[in-house]
C-alpha positions in Angstrom: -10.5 0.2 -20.1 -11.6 3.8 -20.2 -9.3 7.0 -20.9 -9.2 10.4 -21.3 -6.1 10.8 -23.7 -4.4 8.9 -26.0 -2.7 6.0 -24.6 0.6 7.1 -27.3 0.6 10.6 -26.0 3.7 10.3 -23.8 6.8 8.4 -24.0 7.0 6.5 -20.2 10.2 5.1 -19.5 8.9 4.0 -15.9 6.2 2.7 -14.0 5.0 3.6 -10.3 2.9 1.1 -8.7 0.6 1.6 -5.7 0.6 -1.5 -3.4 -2.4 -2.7 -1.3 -5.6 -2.9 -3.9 -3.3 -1.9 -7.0 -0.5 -5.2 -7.0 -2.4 -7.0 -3.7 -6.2 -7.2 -3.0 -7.6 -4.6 -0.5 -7.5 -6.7 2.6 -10.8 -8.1 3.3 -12.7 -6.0 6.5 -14.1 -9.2 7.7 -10.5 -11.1 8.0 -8.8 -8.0 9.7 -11.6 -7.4 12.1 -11.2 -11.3 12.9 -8.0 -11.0 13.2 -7.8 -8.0 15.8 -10.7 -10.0 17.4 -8.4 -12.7 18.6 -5.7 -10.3 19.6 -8.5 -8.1 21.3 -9.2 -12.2 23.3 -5.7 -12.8 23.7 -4.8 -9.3 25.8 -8.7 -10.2 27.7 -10.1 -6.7 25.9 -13.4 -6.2 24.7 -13.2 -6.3 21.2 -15.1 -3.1 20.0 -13.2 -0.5 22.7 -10.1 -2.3 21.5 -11.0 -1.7 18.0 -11.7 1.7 18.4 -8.4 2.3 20.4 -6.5 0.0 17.4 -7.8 1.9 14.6 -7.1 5.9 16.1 -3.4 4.6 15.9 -3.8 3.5 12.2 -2.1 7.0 10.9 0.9 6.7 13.7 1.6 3.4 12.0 1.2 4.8 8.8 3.8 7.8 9.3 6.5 5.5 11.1 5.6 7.0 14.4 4.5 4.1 16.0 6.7 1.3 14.7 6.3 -2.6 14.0 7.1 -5.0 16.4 5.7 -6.4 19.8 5.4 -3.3 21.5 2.8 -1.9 19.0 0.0 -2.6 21.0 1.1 -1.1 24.5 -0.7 2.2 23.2 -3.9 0.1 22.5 -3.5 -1.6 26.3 -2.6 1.6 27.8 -5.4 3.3 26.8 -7.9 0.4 28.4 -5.7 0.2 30.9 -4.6 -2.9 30.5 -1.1 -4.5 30.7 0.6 -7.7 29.0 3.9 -10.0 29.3 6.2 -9.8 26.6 5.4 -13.4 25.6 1.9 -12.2 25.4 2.4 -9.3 22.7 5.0 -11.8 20.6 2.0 -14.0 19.8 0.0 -11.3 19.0 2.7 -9.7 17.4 3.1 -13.1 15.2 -0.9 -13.4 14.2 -1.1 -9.8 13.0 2.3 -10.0 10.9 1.1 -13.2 9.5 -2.6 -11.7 8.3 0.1 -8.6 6.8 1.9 -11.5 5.1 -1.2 -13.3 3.8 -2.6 -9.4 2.4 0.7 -9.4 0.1 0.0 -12.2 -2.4 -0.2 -10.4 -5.6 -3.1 -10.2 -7.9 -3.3 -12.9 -10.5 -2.1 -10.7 -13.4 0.3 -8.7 -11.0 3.6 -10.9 -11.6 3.0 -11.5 -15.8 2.3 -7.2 -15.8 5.4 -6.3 -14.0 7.6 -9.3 -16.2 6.2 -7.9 -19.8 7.3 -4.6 -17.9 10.8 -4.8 -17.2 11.2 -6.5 -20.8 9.8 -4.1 -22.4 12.9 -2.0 -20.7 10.9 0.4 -18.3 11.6 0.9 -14.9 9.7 -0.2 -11.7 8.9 1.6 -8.6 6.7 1.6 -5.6 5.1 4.2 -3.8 3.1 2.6 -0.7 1.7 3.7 2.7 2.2 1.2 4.7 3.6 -0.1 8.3 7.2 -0.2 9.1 7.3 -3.8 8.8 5.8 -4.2 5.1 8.9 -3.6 2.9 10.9 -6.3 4.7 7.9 -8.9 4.4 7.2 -7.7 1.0 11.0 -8.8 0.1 10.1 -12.3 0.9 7.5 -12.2 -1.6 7.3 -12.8 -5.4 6.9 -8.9 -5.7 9.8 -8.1 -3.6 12.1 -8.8 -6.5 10.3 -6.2 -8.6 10.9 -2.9 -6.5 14.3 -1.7 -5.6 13.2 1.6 -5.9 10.4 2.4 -3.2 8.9 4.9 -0.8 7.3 3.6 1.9 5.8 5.7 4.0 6.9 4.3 7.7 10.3 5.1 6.4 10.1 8.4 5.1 7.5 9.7 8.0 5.5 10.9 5.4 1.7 10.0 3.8 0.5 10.1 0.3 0.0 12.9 -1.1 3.5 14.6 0.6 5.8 15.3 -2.4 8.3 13.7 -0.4 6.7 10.2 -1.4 6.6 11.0 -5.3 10.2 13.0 -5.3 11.9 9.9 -3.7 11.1 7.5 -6.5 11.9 10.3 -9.3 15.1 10.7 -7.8 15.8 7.6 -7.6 14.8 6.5 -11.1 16.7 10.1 -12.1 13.5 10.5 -14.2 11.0 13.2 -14.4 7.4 12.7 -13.4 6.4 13.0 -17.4 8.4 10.2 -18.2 6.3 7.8 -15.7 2.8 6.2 -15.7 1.6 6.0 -12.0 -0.9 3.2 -11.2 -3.1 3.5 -8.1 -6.9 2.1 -6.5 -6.8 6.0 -5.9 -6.8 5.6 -1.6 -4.7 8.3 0.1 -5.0 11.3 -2.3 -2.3 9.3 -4.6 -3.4 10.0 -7.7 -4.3 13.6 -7.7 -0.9 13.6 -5.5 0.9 11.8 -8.5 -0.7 14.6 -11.1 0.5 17.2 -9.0 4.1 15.6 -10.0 3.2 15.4 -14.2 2.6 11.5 -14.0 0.5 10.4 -16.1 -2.5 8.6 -13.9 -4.2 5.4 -13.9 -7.3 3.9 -11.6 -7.3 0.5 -10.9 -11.2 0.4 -10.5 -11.5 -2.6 -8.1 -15.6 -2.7 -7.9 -16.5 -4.3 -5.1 -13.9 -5.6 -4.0 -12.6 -2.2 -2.8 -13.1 -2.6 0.7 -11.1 0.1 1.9 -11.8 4.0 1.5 -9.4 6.0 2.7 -9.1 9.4 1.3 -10.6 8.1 -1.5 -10.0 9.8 -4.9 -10.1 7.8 -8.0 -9.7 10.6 -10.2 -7.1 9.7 -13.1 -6.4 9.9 -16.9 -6.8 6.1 -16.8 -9.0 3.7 -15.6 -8.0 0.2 -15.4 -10.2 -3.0 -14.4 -7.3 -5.5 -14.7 -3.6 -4.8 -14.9 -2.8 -6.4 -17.8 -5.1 -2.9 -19.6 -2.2 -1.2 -18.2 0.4 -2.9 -20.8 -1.8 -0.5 -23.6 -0.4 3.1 -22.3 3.2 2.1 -22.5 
């Protein structure tokens, strides 16, 4: 673990978690693409256009405005011109939200980190960009259990860095962003974002297996290789 402070510098009384590569592994690139590769077979599309069309839709289902749900993929199909029955899109529908599901298995020191944090007495909280769909599969998860307090960013039409994302938890947790550590793999802007707010930051530096690189800032007070390192700063 590296730092830039002292880890007893601040009193937190909270804890803000990032979700996919902080608690969850970065989805793997080749899984995904094989994923959308059978979808792509399944609607009789070539797979790269259909990639292509898939991914410039990423950020509507990012912000909420393109929803979960069967009819996520008409955008996709309309722009190749293609059309499919409603049975069709439910299958598809039902191998995408299983590979979601499969993405939210926790880290192996995710679940002991966020146990030795709620006894220790500090509060929990999530701040995630994700789909519309995520926080209700993530409730059927071990995590679930873990964040009542949460800003997803589907729900709040809104994208990490908005202050909207950071100001929802704090409100929530009736704390001020002083009084929380906020841990991140430092996609989205987050942790600059969280800064920007007085949290005190933290990298989760994921090596290699940091597939994903969007917006990619790991700049933090903090750096982390394993979240257990995170129990020294409270």
């Amino acid at each position: 673990m590296s730092e830039s402070m002292n880890p007893g510098a601040a009193t937190h009384r909270a804890v803000v978690f990032d979700l996919f590569g902080t608690l969850v592994p970065n989805l793997d690139p080749s899984l995904y693409r094989s994923m959308l590769a059978d979808v792509a077979a399944m609607f009789g599309a070539e797979v790269e256009p259909f990639l292509k069309e898939w991914h410039r839709h990423f950020v509507h289902r990012m912000d909420g405005t393109l929803q979960d749900g069967d009819e996520m993929f008409l955008p996709t199909l309309d722009a190749l011109g293609l059309q499919a029955s409603a049975q069709l899109l439910r299958e598809a529908n039902d191998l995408r939200r299983e590979t979601l599901r499969s993405a939210l298995r926790p880290k192996p020191d995710a679940v002991s980190c966020l146990q030795e944090i709620r006894r220790r007495g500090l509060e929990l909280a999530l701040v995630t960009d994700c789909s519309s769909e995520t926080p209700s599969l993530l409730d059927d998860m071990e995590l679930g259990e873990f964040f009542p307090i949460r800003a997803c960013s589907a729900h709040l039409r809104a994208r990490k860095p908005d202050p909207v994302m950071y100001t929802h938890v704090l409100g929530q947790l009736n704390l001020s962003g002083a009084e929380c550590l906020y841990v991140g793999d430092g996609n989205s802007e987050e942790l600059p974002g969280a800064r920007r707010h007085d949290m005190t930051t933290v990298w989760v530096d994921n090596g290699d297996a940091q597939h994903f690189k969007e917006r990619f800032v790991p700049d933090a007070m903090h750096t982390v290789t394993n979240l257990t390192q995170i129990l020294e700063l409270l």
